[in-house]
C-alpha positions in Angstrom: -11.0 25.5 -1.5 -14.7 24.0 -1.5 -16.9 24.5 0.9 -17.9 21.8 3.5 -21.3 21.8 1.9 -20.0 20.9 -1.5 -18.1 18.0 -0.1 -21.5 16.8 1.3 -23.4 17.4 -1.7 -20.1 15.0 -3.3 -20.8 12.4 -0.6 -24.3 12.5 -1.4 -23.8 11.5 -5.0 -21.5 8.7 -4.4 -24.3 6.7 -2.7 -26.5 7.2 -5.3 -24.2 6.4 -8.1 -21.6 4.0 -6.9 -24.4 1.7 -6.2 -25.9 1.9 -10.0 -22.2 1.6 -11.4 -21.5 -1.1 -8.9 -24.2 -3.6 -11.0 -24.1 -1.9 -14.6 -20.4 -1.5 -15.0 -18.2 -1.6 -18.2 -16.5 -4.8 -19.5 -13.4 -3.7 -22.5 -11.5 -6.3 -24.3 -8.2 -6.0 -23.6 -7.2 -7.4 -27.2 -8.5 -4.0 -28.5 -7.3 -2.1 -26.2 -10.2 0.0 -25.8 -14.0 -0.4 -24.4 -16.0 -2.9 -25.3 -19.7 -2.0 -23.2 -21.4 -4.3 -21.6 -24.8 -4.7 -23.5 -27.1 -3.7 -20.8 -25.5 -0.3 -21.2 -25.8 2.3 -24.0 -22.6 4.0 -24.8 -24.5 7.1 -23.2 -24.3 5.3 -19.8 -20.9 4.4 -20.2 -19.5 7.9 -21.5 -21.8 9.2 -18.6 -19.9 7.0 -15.7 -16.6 7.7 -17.5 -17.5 11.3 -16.8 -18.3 10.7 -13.1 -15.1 8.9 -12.7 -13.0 11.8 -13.7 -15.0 14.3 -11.8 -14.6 12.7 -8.3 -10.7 11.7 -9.7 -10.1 15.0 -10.5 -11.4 16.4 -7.0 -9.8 13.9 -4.9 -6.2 15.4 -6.8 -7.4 19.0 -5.5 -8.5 17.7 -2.1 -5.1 16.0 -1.1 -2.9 18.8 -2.8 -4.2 21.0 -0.3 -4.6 18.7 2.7 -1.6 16.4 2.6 -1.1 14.2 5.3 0.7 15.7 7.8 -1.5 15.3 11.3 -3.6 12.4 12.6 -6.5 11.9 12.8 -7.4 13.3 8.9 -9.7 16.5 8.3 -12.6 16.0 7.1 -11.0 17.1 4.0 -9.3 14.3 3.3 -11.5 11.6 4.9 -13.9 12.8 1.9 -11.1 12.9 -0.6 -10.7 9.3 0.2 -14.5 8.4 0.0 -14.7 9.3 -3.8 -11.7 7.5 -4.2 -13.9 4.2 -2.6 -16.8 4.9 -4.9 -14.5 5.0 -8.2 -12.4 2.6 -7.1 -15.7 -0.4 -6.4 -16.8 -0.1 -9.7 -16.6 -3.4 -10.9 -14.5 -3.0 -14.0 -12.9 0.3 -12.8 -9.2 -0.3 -13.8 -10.5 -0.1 -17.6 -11.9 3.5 -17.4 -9.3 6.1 -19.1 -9.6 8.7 -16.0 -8.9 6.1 -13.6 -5.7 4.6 -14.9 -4.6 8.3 -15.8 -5.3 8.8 -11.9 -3.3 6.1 -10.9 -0.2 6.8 -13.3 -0.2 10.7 -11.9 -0.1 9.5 -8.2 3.1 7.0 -9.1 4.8 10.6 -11.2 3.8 12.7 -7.6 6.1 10.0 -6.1 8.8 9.3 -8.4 9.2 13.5 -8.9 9.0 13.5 -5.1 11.9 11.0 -4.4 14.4 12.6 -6.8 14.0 16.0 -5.5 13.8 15.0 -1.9 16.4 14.3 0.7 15.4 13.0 4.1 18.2 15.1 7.1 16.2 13.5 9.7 13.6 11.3 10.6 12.0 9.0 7.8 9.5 10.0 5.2 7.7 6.9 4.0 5.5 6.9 0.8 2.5 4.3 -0.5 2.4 3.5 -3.7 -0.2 1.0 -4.4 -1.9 -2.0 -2.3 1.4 -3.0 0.1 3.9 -0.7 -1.9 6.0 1.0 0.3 9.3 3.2 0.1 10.8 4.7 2.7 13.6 7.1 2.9 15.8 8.0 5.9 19.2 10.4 5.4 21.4 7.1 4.2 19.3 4.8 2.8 15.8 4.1 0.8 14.1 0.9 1.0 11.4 -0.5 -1.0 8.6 -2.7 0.2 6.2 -5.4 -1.8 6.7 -2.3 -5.2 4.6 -3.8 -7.8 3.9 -2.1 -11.0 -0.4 -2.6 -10.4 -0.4 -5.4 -13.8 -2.5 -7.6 -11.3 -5.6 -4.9 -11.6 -6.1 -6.7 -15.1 -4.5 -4.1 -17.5 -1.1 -2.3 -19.0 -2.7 0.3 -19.1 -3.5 1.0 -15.4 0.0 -0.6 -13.8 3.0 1.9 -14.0 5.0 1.9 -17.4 8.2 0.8 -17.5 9.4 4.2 -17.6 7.6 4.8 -14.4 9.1 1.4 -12.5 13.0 2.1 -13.8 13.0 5.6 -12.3 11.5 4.6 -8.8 14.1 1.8 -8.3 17.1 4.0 -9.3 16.0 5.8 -5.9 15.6 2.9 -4.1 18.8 0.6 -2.2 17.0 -2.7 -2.0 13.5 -4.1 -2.4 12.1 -6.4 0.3 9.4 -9.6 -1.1 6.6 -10.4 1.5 5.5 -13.5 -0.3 4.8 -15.2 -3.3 1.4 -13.3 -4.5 1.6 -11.3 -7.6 0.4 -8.1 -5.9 3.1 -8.2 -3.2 5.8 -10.0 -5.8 6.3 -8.7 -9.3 8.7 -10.3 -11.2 9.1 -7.5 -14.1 10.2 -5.0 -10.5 12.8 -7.6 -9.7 14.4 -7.7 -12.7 14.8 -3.8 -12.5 16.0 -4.5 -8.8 18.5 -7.1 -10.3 20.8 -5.5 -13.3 21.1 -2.7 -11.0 23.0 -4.6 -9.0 20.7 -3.9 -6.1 19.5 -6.8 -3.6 16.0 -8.2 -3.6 15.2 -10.3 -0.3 12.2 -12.7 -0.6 10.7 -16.3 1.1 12.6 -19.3 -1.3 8.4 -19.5 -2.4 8.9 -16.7 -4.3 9.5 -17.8 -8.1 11.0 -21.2 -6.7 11.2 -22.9 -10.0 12.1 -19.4 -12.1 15.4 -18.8 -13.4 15.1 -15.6 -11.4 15.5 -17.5 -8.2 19.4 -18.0 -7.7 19.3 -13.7 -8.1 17.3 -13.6 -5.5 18.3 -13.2 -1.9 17.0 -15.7 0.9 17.8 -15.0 4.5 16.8 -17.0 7.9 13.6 -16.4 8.7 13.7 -16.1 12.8 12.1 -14.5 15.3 15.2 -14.1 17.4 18.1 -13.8 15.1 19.3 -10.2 14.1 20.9 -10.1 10.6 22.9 -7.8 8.1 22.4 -7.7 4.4 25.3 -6.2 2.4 24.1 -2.6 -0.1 26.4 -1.4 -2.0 27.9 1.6 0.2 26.8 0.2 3.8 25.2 -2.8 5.8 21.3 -3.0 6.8 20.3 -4.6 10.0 16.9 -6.5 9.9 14.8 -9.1 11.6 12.9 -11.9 9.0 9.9 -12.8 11.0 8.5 -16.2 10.2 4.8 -14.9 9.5 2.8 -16.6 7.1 -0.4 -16.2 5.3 -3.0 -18.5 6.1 -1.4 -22.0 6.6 0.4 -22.5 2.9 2.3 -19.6 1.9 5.2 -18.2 4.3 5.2 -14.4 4.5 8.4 -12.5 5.4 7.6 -9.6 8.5 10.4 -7.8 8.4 11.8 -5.3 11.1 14.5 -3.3 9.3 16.9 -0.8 11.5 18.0 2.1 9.3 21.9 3.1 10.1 19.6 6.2 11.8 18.5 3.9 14.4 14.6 4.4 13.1 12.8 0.6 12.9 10.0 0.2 10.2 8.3 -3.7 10.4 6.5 -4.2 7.0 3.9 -7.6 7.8 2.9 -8.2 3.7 0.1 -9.9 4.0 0.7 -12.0 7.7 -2.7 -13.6 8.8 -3.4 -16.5 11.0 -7.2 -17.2 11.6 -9.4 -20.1 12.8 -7.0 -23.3 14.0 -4.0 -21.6 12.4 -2.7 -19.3 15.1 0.8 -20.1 15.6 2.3 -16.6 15.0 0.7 -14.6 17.6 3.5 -16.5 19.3 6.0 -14.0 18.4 3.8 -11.7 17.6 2.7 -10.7 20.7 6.4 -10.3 22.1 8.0 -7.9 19.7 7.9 -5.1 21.6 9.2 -6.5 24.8 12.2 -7.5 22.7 12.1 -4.7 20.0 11.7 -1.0 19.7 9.3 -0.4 16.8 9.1 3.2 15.2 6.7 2.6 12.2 4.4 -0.3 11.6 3.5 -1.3 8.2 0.1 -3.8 8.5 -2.2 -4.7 6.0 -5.3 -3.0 7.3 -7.8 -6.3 6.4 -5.5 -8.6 8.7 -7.5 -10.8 11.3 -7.6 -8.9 14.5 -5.0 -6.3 13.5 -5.3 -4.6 17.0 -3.8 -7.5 18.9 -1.0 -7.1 16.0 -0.7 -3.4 16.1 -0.3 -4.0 20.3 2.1 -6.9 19.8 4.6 -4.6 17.9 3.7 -1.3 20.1 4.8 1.3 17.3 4.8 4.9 17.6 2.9 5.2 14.1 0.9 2.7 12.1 0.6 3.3 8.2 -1.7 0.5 7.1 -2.4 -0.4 3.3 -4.1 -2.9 0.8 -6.2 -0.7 0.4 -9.0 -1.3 -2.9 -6.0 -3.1 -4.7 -7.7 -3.8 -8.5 -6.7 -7.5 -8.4 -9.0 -8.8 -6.0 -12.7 -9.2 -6.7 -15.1 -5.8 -5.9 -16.4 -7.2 -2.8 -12.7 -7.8 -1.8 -11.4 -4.7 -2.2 -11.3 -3.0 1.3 -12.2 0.6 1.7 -10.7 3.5 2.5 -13.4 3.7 5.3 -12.8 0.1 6.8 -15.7 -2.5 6.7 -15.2 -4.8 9.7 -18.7 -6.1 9.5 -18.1 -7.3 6.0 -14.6 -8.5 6.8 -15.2 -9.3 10.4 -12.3 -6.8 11.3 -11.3 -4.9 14.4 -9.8 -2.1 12.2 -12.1 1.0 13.7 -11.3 -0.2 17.3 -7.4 0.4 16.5 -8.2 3.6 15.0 -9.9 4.8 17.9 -7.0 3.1 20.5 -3.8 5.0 21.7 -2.1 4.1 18.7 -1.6 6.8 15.2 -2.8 5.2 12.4 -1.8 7.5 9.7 -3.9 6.4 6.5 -2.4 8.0 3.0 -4.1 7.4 -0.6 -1.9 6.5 -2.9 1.3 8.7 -4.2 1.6 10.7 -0.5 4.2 10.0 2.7 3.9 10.9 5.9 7.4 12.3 7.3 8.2 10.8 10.6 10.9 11.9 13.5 11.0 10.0 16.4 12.1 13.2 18.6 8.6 15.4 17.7 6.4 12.0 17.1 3.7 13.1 19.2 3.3 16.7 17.8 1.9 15.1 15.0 -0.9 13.8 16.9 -4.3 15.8 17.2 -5.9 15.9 20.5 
């Protein structure tokens, strides 16, 4: 294992470099298929950051091998492991760099070898994929959350292949839609979803005027009605909060209850801000109504504390971490950045509450009778 030194000396270099690659990065033409450079850099520079990108890749695959996730808060370990990833991953035209997408494809195999060789006895093990991807497993059923395939990053050759997609939804029961943006609702991961005969549950905004649309299914969306959605071998009981995303877009929050009796709420991409605050409504009375074993928040949501308190879980796994789609700037860090996003993220992280913060490709296995043995003091 490195040294603690030699994750310093790491840290050090990210600073000095993510910054240069940050406003001299690589533009490719997709037509090609390859790299195009962007004229202000030699193929020397380019080769060079290509290089970098693999090195801190490559160490960030030996870091977490060694230090998965299993207590909270994170060593130091891995809270460097995700740093690197943070300096790759703000590059501006990262997703086009070989080592990267390799990166990202060997994180979704981890995964995909993970769930067909793994059965959950007790508890639920719940694994990120990518930006609000989610699947969790309990003993009797698997559910997937907002699984996209990454094409909103800008390239094939980043998002999973279609190899990739059809063996993580043969291990999945059902796939629940947040809302109608691409990187929370990909169509291509429906379809797979769909001629497996397996249930996709989405807002009726979700590809309203697409043929796709009478597949998929459409439940109430209430913060006080309890509902069952038929699988093929059992029933699921779930909640369909009415969140919403901003004032345009309704966002499904949903509160599923596996036949183990273990709740996970999944919030997509719920944000109300400025004079568009009706949801706190509910929001804030979930856990006087509701027992709430996992929470699944978007970790760049306005004031995700008051959220996080509203739904009083015994674990928080946020994401949206640096997902490819959004502009550099927009991408949130592993590390938070509440001044840039006017967040309240570090103030959670230092509450009562476990906030258990994976990279992509690992899970975090969770039993509601031990809960707090996973907790550092």
């Amino acid at each position: 294992m490195y040294k603690l030194r030699n994750y310093l000396n790491l840290i050090l270099i990210i600073f000095i470099f993510s910054g240069f690659s940050g406003l001299k990065a690589q533009i490719y033409d997709k037509k090609e298929g390859g790299g195009k450079p962007d004229p202000q850099l030699s193929q020397k520079d380019n080769d060079y950051l290509d290089r970098q990108a693999k090195v801190f890749l490559d160490t960030v695959q030996s870091i977490l091998s060694k230090n998965p996730a299993k207590v909270i808060p994170d060593n130091r370990e891995r809270v460097m492991a995700k740093l690197l990833m943070d300096a790759v991953f703000h590059e501006h035209y990262a997703v086009y760099r070989k080592p990267v997408q390799e990166f990202f494809r060997a994180r979704v195999d981890q995964v995909i070898k993970e769930l067909e060789t793994t059965s959950v006895e007790k508890g639920i093990r719940i694994w990120k994929i990518y930006n609000m991807a989610f699947i969790a497993r309990t003993k009797s059923v698997t559910i997937a959350f907002d699984l996209v395939s990454g094409i909103t990053s800008g390239t094939e050759e980043f998002a999973m292949s279609k190899e990739q997609i059809s063996r993580l939804v043969r291990q999945c029961d059902l796939l629940l839609i947040t809302h109608r943006h691409p990187d929370h609702a990909d169509k291509g991961v429906a379809e797979y979803f769909l001629d497996m005969g397996l249930p996709v549950v989405a807002p009726e905004q979700v590809w309203k005027n697409d043929r796709i649309f009478s597949r998929i299914t459409h439940l109430e969306r209430s913060s006080d009605k309890n509902q069952q959605l038929k699988l093929k071998n059992r029933t699921l009981d779930l909640m369909i909060f009415p969140g919403h995303q901003l004032k345009g877009i309704d966002n499904n929050v949903y509160l599923v209850k596996t036949p183990e009796g273990i709740t996970v709420a999944h919030i997509g991409d719920q944000i109300n801000e400025g004079d568009f605050m009706p949801d706190f409504e509910w929001i804030d009375q979930v856990a006087k109504n509701h027992k709430v074993d996992v929470l699944i928040p978007n970790a760049w949501t306005t004031d995700i504390f008051r959220i996080v308190k509203g739904f009083n879980p015994k674990l928080v796994l946020p994401g949206h971490e640096i997902e490819m789609g959004h502009t550099v700037w927009d991408r949130l860090p592993f590390w938070g950045d509440d001044k840039y996003l006017e967040l309240n993220y570090a103030d959670l992280k230092k509450s009562k509450y476990p906030v258990a913060v994976l990279a992509w490709g690992e899970s975090y296995q969770y039993n509601p009778a031990i809960a707090s043995q996973h907790i550092n003091k």
